[in-house]
Backbone as CSV, one residue per row, in Angstrom:
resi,resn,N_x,N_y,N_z,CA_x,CA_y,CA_z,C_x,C_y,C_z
1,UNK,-7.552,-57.629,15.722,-8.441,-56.584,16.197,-7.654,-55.367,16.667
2,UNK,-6.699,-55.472,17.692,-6.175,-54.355,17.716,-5.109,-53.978,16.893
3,UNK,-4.605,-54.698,16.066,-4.162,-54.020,14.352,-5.142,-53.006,13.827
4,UNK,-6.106,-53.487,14.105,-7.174,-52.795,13.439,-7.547,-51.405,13.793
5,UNK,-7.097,-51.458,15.300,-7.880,-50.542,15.983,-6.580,-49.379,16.175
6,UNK,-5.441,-49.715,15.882,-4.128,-49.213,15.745,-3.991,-48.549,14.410
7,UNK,-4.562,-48.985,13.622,-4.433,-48.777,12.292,-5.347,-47.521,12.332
8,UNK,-6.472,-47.021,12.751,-7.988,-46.294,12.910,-7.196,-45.131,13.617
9,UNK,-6.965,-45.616,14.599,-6.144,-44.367,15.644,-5.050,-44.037,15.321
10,UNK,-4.020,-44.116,14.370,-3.356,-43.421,12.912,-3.624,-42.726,12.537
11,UNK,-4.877,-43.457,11.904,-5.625,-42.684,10.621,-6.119,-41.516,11.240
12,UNK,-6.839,-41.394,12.469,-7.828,-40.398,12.707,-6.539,-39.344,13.326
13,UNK,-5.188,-39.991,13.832,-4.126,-38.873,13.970,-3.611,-37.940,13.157
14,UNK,-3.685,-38.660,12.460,-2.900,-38.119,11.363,-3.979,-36.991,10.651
15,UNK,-5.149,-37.504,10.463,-6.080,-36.498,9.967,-5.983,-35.525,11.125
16,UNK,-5.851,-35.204,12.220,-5.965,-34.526,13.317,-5.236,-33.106,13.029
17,UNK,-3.812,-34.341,12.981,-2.481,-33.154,12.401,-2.514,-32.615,11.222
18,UNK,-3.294,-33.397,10.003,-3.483,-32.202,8.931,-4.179,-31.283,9.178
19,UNK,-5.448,-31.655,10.055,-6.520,-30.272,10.076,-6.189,-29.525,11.151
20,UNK,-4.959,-29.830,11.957,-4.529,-28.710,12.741,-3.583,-27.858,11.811
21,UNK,-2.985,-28.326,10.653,-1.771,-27.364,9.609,-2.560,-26.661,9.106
22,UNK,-3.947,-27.233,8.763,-4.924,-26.379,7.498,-5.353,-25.182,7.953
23,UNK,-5.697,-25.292,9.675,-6.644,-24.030,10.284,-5.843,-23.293,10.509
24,UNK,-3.740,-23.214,10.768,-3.732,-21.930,10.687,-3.481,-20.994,9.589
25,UNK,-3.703,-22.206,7.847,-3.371,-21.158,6.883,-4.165,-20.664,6.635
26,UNK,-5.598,-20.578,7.116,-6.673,-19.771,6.619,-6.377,-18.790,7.599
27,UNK,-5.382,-18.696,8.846,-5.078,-17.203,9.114,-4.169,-16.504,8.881
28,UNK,-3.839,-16.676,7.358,-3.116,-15.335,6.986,-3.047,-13.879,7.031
29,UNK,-2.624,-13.370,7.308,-3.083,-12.239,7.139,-3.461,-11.456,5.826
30,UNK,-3.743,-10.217,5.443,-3.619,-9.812,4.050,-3.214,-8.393,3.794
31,UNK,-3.018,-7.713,3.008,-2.851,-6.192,2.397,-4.096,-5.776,2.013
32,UNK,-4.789,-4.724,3.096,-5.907,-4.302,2.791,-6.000,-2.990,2.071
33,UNK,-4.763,-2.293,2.435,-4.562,-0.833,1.678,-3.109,-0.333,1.504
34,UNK,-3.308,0.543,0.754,-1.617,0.807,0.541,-1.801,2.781,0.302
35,UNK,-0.503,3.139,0.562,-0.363,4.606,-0.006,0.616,5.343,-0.388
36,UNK,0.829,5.329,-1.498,0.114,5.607,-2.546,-0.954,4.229,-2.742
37,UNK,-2.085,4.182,-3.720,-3.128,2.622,-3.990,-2.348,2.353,-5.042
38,UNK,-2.826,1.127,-5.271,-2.639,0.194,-6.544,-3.021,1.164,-7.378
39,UNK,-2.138,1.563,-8.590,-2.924,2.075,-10.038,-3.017,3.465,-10.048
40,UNK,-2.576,4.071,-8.521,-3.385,4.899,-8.714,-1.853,6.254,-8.937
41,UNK,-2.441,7.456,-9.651,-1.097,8.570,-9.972,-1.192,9.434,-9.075
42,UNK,0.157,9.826,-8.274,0.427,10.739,-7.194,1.345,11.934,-7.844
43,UNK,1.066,12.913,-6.781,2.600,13.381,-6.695,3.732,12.462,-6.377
44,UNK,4.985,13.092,-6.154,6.460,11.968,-5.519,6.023,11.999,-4.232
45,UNK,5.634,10.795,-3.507,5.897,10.674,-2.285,6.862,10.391,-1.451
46,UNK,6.784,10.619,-0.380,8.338,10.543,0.749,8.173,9.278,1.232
47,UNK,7.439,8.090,0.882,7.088,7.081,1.866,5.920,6.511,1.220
48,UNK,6.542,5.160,1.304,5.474,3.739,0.760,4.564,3.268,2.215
49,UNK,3.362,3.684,2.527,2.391,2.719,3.535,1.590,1.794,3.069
50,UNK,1.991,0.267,3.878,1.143,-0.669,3.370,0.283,-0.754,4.706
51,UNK,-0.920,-1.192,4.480,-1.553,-1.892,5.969,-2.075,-2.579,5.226
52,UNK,-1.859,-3.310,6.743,-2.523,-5.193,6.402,-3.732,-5.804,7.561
53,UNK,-4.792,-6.818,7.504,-5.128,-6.760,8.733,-4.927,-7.321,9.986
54,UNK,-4.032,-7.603,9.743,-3.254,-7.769,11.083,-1.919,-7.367,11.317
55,UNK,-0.859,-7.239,11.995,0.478,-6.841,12.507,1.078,-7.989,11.778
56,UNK,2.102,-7.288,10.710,2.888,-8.392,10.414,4.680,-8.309,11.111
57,UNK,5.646,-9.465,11.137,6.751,-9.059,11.079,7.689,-9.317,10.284
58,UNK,9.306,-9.112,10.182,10.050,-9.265,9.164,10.004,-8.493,8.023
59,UNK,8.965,-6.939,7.794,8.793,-6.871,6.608,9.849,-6.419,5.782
60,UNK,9.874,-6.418,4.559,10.847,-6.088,3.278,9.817,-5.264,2.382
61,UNK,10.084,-4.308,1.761,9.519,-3.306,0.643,10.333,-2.581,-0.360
62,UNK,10.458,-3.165,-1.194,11.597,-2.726,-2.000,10.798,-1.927,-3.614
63,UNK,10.845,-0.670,-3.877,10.408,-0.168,-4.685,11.683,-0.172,-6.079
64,UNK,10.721,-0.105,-7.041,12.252,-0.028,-8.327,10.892,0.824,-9.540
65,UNK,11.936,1.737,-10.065,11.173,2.484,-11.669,11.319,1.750,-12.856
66,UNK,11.086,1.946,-13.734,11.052,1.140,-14.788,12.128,0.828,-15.676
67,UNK,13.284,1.429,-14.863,15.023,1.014,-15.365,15.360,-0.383,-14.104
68,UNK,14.563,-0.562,-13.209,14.643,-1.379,-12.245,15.776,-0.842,-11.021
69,UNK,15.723,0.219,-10.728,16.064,1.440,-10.056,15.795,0.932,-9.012
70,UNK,16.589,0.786,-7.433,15.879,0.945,-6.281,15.668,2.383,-5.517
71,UNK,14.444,2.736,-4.654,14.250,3.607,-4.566,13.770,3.987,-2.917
72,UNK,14.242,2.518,-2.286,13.871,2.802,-0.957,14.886,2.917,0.227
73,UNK,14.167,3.856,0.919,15.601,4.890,2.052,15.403,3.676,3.182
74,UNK,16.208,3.149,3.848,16.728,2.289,5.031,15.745,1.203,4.859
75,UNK,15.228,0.934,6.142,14.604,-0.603,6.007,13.166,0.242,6.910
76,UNK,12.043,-0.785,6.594,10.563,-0.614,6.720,10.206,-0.729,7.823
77,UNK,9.497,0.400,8.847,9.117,0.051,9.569,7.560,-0.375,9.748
78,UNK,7.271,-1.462,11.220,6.501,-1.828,11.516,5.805,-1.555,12.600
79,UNK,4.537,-0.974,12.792,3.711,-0.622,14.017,2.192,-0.877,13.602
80,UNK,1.680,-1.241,14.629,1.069,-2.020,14.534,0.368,-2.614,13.393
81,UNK,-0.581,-2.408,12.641,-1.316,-2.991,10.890,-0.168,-2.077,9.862
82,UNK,0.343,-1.417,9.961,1.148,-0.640,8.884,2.926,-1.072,9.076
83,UNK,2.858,-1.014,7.686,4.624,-0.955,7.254,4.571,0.315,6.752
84,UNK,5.604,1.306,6.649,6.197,2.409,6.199,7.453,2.151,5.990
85,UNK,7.717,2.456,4.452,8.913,2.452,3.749,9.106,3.853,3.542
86,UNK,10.337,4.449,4.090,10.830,5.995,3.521,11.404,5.350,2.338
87,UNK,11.224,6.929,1.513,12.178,6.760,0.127,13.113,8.012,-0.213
88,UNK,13.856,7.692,-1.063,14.815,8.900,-1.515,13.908,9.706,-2.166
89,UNK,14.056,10.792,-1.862,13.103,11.673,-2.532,13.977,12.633,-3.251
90,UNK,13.926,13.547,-4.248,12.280,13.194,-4.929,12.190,12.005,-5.951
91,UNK,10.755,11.345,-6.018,10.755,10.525,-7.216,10.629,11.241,-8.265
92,UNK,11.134,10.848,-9.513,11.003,11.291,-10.710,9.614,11.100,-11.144
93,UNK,9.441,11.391,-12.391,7.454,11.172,-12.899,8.065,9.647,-13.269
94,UNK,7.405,8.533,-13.748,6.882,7.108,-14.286,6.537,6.633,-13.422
95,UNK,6.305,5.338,-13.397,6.007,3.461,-13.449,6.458,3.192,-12.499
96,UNK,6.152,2.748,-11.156,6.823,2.277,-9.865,6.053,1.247,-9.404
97,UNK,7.363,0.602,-9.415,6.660,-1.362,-8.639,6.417,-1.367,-7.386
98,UNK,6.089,-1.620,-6.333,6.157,-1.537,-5.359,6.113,-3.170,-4.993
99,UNK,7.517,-4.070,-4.227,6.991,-5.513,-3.689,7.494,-5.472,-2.540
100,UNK,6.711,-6.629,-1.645,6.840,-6.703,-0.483,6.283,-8.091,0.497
101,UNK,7.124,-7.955,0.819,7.354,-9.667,1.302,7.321,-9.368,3.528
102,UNK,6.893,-9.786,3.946,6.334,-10.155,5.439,6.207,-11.651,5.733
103,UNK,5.970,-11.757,7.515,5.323,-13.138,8.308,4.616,-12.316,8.625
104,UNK,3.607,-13.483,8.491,2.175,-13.105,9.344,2.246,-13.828,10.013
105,UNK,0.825,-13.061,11.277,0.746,-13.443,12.766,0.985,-15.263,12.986
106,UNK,0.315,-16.029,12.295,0.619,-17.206,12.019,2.073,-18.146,11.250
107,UNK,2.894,-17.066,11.610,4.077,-17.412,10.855,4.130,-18.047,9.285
108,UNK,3.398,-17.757,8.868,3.437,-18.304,6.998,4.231,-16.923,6.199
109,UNK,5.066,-16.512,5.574,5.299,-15.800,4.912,4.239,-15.268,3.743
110,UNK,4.310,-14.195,3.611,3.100,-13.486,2.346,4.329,-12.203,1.324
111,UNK,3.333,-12.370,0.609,4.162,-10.928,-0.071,3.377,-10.925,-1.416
112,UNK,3.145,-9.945,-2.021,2.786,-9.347,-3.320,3.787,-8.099,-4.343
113,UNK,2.779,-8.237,-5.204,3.409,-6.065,-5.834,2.038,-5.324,-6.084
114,UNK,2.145,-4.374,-6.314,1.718,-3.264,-7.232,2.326,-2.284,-8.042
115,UNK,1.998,-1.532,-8.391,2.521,-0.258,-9.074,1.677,0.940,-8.993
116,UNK,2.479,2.010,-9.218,1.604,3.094,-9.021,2.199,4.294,-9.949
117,UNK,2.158,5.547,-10.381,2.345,6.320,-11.228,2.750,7.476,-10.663
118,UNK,4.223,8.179,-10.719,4.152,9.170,-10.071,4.177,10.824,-11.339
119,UNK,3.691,11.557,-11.055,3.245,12.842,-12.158,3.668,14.082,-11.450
120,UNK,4.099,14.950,-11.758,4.096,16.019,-11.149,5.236,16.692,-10.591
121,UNK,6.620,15.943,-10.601,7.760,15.857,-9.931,8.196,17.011,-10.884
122,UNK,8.897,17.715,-10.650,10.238,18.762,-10.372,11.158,18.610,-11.681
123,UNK,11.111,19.439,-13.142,11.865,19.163,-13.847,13.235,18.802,-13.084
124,UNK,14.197,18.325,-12.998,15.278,18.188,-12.534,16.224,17.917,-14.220
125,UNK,15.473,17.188,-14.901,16.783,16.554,-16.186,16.724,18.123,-17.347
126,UNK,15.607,19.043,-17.503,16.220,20.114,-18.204,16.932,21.061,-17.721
127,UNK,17.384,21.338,-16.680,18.175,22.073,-15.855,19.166,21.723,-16.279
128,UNK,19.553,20.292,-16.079,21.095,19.555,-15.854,21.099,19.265,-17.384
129,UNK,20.574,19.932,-18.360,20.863,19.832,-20.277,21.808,21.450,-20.609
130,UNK,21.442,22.227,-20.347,21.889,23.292,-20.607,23.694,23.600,-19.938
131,UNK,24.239,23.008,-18.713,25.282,23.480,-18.327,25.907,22.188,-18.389
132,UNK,26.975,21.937,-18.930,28.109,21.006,-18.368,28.343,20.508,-17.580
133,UNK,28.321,20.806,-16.131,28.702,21.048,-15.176,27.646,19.657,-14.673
134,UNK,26.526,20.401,-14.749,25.513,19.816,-14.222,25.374,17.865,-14.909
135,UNK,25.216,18.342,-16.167,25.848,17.084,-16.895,26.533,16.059,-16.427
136,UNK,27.869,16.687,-16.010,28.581,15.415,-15.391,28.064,15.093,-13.598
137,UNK,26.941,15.908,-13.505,26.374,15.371,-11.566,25.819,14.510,-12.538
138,UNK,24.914,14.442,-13.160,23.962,13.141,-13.635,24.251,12.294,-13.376
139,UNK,25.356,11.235,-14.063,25.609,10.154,-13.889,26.194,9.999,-12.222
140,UNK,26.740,11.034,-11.446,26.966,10.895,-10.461,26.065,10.247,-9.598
141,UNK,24.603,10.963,-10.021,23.456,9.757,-9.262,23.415,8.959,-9.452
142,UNK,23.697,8.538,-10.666,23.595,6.712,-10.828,23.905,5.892,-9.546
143,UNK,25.368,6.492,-9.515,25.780,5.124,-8.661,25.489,5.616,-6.965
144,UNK,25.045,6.604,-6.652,24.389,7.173,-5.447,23.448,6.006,-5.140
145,UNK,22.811,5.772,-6.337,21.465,4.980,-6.371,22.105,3.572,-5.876
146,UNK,23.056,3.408,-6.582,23.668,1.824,-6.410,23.983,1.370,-4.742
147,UNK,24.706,2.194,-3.990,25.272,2.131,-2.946,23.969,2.107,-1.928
148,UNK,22.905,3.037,-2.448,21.792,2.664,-1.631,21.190,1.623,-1.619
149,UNK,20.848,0.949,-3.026,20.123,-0.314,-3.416,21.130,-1.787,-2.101
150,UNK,22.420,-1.469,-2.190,23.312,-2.471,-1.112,22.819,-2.659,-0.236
151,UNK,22.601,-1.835,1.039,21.935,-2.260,2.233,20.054,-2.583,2.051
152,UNK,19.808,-1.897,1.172,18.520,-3.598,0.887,18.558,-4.350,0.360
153,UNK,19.526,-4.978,-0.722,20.070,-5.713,-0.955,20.435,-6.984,0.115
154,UNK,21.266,-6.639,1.003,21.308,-7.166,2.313,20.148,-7.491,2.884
155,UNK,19.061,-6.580,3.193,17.925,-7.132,4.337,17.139,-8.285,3.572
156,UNK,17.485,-8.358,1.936,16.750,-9.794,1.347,17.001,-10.726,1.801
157,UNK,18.188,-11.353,2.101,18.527,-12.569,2.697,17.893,-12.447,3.907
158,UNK,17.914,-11.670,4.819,17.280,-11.719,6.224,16.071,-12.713,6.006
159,UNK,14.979,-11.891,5.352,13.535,-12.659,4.535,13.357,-14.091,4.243
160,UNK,14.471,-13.746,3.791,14.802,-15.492,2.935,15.055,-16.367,4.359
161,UNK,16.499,-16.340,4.699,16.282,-17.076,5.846,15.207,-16.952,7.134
162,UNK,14.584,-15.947,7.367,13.185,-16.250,8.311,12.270,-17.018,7.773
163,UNK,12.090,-16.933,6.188,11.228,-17.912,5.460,11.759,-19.086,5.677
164,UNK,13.065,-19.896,5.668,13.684,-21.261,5.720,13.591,-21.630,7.417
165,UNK,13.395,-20.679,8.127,13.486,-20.704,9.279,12.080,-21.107,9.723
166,UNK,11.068,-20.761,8.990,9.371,-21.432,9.441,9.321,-22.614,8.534
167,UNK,10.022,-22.995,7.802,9.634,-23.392,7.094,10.165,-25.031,7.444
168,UNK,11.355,-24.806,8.204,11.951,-25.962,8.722,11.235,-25.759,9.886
169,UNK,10.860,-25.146,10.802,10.065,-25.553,12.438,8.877,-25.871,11.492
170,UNK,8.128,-25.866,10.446,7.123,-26.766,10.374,7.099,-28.015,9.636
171,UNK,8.479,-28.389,9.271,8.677,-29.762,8.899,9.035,-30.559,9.936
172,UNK,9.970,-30.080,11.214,9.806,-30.240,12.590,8.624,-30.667,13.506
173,UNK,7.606,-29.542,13.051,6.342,-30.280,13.605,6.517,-31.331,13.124
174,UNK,6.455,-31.388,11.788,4.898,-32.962,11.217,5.964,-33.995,11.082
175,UNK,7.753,-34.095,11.807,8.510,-35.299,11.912,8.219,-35.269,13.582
176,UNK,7.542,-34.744,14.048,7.490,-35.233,15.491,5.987,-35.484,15.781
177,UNK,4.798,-35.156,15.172,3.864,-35.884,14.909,4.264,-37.128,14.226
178,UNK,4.763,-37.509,13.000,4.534,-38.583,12.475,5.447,-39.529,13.843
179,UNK,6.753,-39.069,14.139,7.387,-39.981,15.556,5.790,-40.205,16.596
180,UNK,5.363,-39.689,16.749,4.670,-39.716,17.848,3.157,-40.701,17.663
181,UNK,2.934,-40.483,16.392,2.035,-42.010,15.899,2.611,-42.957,15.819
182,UNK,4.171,-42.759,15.427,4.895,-44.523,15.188,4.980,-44.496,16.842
183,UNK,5.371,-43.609,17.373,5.131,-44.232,19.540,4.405,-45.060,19.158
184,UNK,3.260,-44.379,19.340,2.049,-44.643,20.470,1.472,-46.180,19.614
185,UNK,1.821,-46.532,18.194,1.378,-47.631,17.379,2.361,-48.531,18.347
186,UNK,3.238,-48.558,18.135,4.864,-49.365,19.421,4.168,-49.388,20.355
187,UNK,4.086,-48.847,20.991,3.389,-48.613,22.855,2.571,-49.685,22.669
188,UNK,1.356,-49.302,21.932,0.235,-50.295,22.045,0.356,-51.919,21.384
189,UNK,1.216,-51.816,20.647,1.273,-53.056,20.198,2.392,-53.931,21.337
190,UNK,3.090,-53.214,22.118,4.464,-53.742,22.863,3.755,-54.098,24.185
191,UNK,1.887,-53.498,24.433,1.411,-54.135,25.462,1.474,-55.678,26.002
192,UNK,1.397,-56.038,27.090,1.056,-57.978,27.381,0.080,-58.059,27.181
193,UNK,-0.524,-58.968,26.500,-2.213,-59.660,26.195,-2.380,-60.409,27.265
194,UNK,-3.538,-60.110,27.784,-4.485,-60.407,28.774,-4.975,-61.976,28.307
């Protein structure tokens, strides 16, 4: 009988502790708007805004063009529902990814992309056709670009390990729940019978 009843009060623990893991992933947070939007064609902007609905932290926003170019100035800030990413300006006209990776208030990591279209930017490449001179700055940006892409380069791992970092305190939880049903099964069975 009290095998039985040991066995029940397990079971109903253990269900306890799953439906305490389940209720806080339904509070994720989400990306309710962005600016530039999804899809949508701008001028070059100076700055990627995401908002989400709630305050996230840790965020990462890393923009790239369709050579896979990075294009974002220092690291993203956070206040309260919004991230703001500065960028090197100016953007050229095409195809821009925009991804971005956060914790939400509930510590679960999130992240998505979009893209967006930029039009309107500043001949800059027929200028630099006609003189020599100018010619050889060109490729000089290249690697301008490179040395910037490094220090976000760097803040990826940050991400990564805050992600390994929730990710082990919640395997932590559910080895000290499952210890704590093998207790209390011990406890009760290690009682004296009456």
């Amino acid at each position: 009988m009290r095998r039985a009843l040991g066995a029940a009060l397990a079971a109903v623990l253990t269900l306890a502790a799953a439906l305490a893991f389940a209720a806080p992933a339904t509070a994720h947070t989400a990306l309710t708007g962005s600016n530039p939007k999804e899809g949508s064609t701008v001028a070059p902007p100076s700055e990627i805004v995401l908002t989400f609905a709630k305050p996230v932290s840790l965020p990462q926003v890393v923009v790239t063009d369709e050579s896979d170019a990075r294009h974002e100035l220092g690291k993203p800030q956070s206040v309260d529902n919004d991230v703001t990413q500065a960028l090197k300006a100016p953007l050229p006209n095409g195809v821009y990814t925009v991804g971005w990776r956060a914790v939400s208030p509930d510590g679960h990591p999130i992240s998505g992309t979009f893209e967006f279209t930029v039009e309107g930017a500043a001949p800059s490449s027929p200028a630099a056709d006609p003189a020599p001179s100018a010619a050889g700055s060109a490729p000089a940006s290249s690697p301008a670009s490179s040395p910037a892409s490094s220090p976000a380069a760097s803040s990826e791992p940050e991400g990564t390990s805050a992600s390994w970092l929730w990710v082990g305190l919640g395997a932590l939880v559910v080895a000290l729940g499952v210890g704590g049903v093998a207790w209390l099964r011990r406890s009760k069975g290690a009682r004296p019978q009456d």
